[in-house]
Short mmCIF file of the C-alpha atoms (twelve columns), coordinates in Angstrom:
data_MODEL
# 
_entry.id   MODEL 
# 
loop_
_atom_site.group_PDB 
_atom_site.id 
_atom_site.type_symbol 
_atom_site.label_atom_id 
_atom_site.label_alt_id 
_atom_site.label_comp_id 
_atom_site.label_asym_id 
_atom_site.label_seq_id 
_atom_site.Cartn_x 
_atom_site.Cartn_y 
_atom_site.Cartn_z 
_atom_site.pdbx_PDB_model_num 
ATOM 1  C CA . UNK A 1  87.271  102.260 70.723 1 
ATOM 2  C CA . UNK A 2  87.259  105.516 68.548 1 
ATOM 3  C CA . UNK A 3  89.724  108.509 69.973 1 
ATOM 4  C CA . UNK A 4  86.807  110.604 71.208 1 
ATOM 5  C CA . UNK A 5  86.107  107.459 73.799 1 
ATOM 6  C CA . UNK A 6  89.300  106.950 74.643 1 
ATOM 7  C CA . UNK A 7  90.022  110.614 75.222 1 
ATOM 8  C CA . UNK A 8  86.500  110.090 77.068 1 
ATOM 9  C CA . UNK A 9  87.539  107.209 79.391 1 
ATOM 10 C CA . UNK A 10 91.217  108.813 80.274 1 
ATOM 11 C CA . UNK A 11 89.830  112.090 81.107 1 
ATOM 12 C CA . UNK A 12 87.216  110.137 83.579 1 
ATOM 13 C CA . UNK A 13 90.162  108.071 85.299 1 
ATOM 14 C CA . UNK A 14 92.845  111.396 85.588 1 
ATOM 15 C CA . UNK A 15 89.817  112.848 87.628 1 
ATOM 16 C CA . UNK A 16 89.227  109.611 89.558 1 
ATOM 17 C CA . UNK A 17 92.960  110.146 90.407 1 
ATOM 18 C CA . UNK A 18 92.725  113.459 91.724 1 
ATOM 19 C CA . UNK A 19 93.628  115.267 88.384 1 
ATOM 20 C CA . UNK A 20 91.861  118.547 88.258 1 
ATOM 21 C CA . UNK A 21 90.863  118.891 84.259 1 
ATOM 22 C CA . UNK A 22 87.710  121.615 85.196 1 
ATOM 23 C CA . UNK A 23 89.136  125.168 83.082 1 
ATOM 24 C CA . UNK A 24 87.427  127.493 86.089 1 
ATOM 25 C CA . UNK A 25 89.232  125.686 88.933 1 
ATOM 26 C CA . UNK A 26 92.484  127.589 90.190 1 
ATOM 27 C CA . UNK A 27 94.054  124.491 90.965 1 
ATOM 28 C CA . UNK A 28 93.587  122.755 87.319 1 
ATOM 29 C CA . UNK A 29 96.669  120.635 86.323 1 
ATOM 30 C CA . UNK A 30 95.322  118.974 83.217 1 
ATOM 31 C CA . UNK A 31 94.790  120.807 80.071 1 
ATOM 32 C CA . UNK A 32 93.270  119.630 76.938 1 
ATOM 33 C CA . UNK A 33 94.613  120.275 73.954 1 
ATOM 34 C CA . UNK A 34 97.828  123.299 74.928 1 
ATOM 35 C CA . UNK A 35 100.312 123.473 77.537 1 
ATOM 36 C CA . UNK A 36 99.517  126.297 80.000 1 
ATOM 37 C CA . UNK A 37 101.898 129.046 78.712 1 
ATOM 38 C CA . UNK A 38 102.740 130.099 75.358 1 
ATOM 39 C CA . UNK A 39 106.182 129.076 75.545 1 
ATOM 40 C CA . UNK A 40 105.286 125.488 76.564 1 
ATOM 41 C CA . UNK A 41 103.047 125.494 72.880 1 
ATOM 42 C CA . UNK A 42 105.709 126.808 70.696 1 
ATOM 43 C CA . UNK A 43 108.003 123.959 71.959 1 
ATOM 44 C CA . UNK A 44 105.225 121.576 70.703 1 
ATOM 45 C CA . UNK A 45 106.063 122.774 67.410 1 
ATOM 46 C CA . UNK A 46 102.656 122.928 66.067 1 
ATOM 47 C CA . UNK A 47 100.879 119.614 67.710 1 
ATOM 48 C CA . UNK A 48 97.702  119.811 69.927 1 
ATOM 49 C CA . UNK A 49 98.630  117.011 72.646 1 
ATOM 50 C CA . UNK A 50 94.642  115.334 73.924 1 
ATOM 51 C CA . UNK A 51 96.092  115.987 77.645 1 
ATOM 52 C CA . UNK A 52 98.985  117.998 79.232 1 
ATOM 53 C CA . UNK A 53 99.710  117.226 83.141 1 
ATOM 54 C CA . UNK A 54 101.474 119.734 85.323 1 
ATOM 55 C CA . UNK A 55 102.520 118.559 89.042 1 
ATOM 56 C CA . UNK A 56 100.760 121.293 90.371 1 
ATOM 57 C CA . UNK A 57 100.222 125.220 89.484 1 
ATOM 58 C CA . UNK A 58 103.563 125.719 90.865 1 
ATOM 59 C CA . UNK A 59 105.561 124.163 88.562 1 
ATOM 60 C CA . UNK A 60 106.167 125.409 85.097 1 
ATOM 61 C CA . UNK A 61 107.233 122.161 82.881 1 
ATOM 62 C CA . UNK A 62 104.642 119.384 82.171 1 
ATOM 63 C CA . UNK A 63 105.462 115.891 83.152 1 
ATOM 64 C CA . UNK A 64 103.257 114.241 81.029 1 
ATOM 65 C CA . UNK A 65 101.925 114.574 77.470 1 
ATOM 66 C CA . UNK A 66 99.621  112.526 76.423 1 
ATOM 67 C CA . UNK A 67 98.547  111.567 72.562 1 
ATOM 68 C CA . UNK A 68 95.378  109.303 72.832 1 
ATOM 69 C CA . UNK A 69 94.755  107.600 69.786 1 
ATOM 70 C CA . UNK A 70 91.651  104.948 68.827 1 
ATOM 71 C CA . UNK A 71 92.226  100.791 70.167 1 
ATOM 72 C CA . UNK A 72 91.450  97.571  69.329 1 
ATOM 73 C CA . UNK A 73 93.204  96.204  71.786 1 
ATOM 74 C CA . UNK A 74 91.334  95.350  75.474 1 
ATOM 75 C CA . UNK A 75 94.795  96.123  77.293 1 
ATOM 76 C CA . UNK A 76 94.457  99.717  76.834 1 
ATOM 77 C CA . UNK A 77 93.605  99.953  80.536 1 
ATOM 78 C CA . UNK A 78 97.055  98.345  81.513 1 
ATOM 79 C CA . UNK A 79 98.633  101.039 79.501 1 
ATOM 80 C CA . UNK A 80 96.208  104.363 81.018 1 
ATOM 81 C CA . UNK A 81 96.924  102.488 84.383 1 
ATOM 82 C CA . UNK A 82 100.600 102.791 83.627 1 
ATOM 83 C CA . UNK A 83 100.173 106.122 83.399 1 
ATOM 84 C CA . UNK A 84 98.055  107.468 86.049 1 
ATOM 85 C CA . UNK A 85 99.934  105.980 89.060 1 
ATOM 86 C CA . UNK A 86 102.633 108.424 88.326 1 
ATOM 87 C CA . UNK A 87 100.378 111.033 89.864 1 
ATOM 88 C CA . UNK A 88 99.757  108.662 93.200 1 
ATOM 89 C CA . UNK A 89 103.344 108.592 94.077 1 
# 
C-alpha cells in the first residue's frame, strides 16, 4: 500500500468509529495535517502529523498523533485496529 491509501483506509475506519474528520462540522475531532491551535503546531516542531485526534472540542491536548506511512505488510489492520478502539472506550 502507498501512504496516500493508507492515509485513505485510516481516515475511512476513524469515521466508521465515530471520528468526525469533515472541516465544516462544529464537532470535528480529527484534523489532517495540524493540531487545532497554534500552540499545539509549534510543539510539533515543524512536522505535519497525517491525523491529530482530540477527545472532543472540549479538550485542548490531542491524544493521538498519528504518522501513516506506506506497508507491505497485511497486518496493518491489527495495528489501525489497535488504534481506533481507544476512541470506543
Amino acid at each position: 500500500m502507498i501512504e496516500r491509501e493508507v492515509d485513505n483506509r485510516l481516515e475511512q475506519e476513524l469515521v466508521k468509529k465515530g471520528w468526525i474528520i469533515n472541516s465544516g462540522d462544529p464537532e470535528q475531532n480529527v484534523y489532517r495535517q495540524n493540531p487545532r491551535t497554534k500552540e499545539e503546531k509549534l510543539s510539533l516542531l515543524g512536522t505535519f502529523p497525517d491525523f491529530v485526534l482530540y477527545e472532543s472540542t472540549k479538550k485542548y491536548s490531542p491524544i493521538a498523533v498519528i504518522e501513516t506511512k506506506k506497508s507491505n505488510h497485511t497486518s496493518s489492520k491489527i495495528h489501525l485496529n489497535k488504534v481506533l478502539i481507544m476512541h470506543e472506550n
